[in-house]
C-alpha positions in Angstrom: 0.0 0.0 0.0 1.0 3.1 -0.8 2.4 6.2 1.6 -1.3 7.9 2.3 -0.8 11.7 3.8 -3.7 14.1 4.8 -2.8 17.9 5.7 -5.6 18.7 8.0 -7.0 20.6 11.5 -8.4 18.6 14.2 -11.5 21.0 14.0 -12.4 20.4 9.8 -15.3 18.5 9.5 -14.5 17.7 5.8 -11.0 16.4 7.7 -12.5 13.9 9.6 -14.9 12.7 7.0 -12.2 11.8 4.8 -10.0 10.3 7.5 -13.5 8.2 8.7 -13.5 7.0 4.7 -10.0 6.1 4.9 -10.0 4.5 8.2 -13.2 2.2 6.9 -11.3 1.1 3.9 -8.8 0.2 6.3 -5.7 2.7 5.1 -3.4 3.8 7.1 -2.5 6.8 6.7 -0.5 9.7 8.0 -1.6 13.2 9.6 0.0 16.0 9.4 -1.4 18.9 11.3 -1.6 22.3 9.6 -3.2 24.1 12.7 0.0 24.1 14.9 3.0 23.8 12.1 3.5 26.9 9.2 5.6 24.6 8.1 4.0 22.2 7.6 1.2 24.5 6.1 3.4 26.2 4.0 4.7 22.4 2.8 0.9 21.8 2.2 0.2 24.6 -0.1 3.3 24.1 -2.5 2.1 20.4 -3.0 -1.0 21.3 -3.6 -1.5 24.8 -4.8 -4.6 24.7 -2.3 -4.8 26.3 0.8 -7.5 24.6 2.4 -7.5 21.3 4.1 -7.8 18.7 4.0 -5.4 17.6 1.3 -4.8 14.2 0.8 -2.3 12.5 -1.0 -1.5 9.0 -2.5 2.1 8.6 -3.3 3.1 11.8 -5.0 -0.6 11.4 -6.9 -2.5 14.9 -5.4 -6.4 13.6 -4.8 -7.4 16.9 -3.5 -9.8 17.3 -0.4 -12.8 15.4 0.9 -15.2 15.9 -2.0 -12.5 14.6 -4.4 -11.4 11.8 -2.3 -15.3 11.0 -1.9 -16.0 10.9 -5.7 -12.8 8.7 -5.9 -14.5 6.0 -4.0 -17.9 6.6 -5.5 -16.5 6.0 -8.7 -14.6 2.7 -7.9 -11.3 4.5 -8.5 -9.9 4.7 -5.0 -8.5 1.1 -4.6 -7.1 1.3 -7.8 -5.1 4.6 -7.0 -4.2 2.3 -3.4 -3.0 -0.8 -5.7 -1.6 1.0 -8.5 0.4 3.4 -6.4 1.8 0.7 -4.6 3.7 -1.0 -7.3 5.4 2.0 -8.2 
């Protein structure tokens, strides 16, 4: 499985939606907390280009925030982003 990161706040609703997604398709995955780092902020806007969180990636493959992420698994292309990210 592929390295899974989400930039996020403890407080973002559309943060925790995508984390409960994640955590019921069983990824781990790693949080990196925007609210306390500028860092870490400022990391997660040059990735992205996007200043709002959460921002999720897959590998080095940018899925965007929780509506993105969402649609993914909606349209059955989530695992294969999991799998095919893997092997690479």
């Amino acid at each position: 499985m592929p390295n899974v990161v989400m930039y996020l706040t403890p407080y973002c609703p559309y943060c925790s939606r995508a984390a409960m997604l994640l955590q019921r398709k069983g990824v781990e995955f790693t949080e990196l907390r925007v609210d306390t780092d500028a860092k870490l902020r400022q990391e997660m806007e040059q990735r992205s280009g996007r200043t709002s969180v959460p921002q999720i990636f897959i590998g080095d493959f940018h899925v965007g925030g929780c509506d993105e992420l969402h649609a993914l698994e909606a349209g059955g292309k989530l695992d294969g982003h999991l799998v095919l990210d893997s092997a690479v």
